[in-house]
N, C-alpha and C positions, 0 to 999 in steps of 0.2 A: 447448598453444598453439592446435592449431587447434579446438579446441571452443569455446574464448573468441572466437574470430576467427567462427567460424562464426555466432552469437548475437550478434555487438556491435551496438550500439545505430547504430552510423554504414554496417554493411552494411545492417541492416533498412529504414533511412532510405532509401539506395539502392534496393532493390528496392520499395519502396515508390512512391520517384518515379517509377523506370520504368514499374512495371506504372501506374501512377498516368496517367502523360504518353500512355501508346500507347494504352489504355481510352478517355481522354478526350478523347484529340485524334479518336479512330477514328469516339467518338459524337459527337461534335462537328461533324467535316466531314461523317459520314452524316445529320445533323440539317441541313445545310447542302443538301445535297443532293435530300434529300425535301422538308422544308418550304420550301426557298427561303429567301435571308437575310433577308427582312423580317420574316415569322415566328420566325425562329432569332432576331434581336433583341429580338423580343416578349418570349420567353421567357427570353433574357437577362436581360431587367428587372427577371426575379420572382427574380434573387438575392440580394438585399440585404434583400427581406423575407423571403423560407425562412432565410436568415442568422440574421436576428432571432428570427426563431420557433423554430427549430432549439436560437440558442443561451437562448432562456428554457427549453427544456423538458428539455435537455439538464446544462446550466449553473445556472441560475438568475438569469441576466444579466438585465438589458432597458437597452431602447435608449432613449433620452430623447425627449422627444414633439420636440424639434428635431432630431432625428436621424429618427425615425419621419416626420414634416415635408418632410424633404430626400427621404427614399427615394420617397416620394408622388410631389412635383414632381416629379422624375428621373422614375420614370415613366412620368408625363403627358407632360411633355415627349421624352418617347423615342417615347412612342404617336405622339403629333401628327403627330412625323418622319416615322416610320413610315408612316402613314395616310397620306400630303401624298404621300410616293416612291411610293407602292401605288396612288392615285386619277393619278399624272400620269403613269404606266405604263401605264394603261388609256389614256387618252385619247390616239387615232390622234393622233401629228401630221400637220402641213400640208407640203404639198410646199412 
């Protein structure tokens, strides 16, 4: 019984989420920490297109050009934010 228990498919899952959660949360806040969250967001943004790429070269998938579209805009629009909090950071306010 425990050799079966040892290999089951629902402990591996387990240690997988763990090691998985503690690895990623550890790069995560240390990415947080060094670049600052502006850039930690930057880099955020490039996951929906490494997704894409990942799952065409891995898979065989691809993403539909409205879907490729959406990832774009997203983006942009995360850039913009980005840039807009990063330039009114700099700029001293007034007493």
């Amino acid at each position: 019984m425990l050799p079966s228990l040892l290999f089951s498919p629902y402990l591996l899952l387990a240690l997988s989420g763990i090691a998985g959660v503690a690895i990623g949360d550890t790069l995560y806040l240390r990415a947080l920490s060094e670049l600052g969250p502006h850039k930690t967001l930057i880099l955020e943004t490039l996951t929906a297109p490494f997704t894409g790429i990942i799952a065409y070269i891995f898979y065989g998938t691809s993403l539909s050009l409205f879907a490729w579209m959406g990832v774009v805009v997203t983006m942009i629009g995360l850039s913009i934010v980005v840039k807009e909090q990063t330039e009114n950071e700099m700029v001293p306010k007034s007493s």
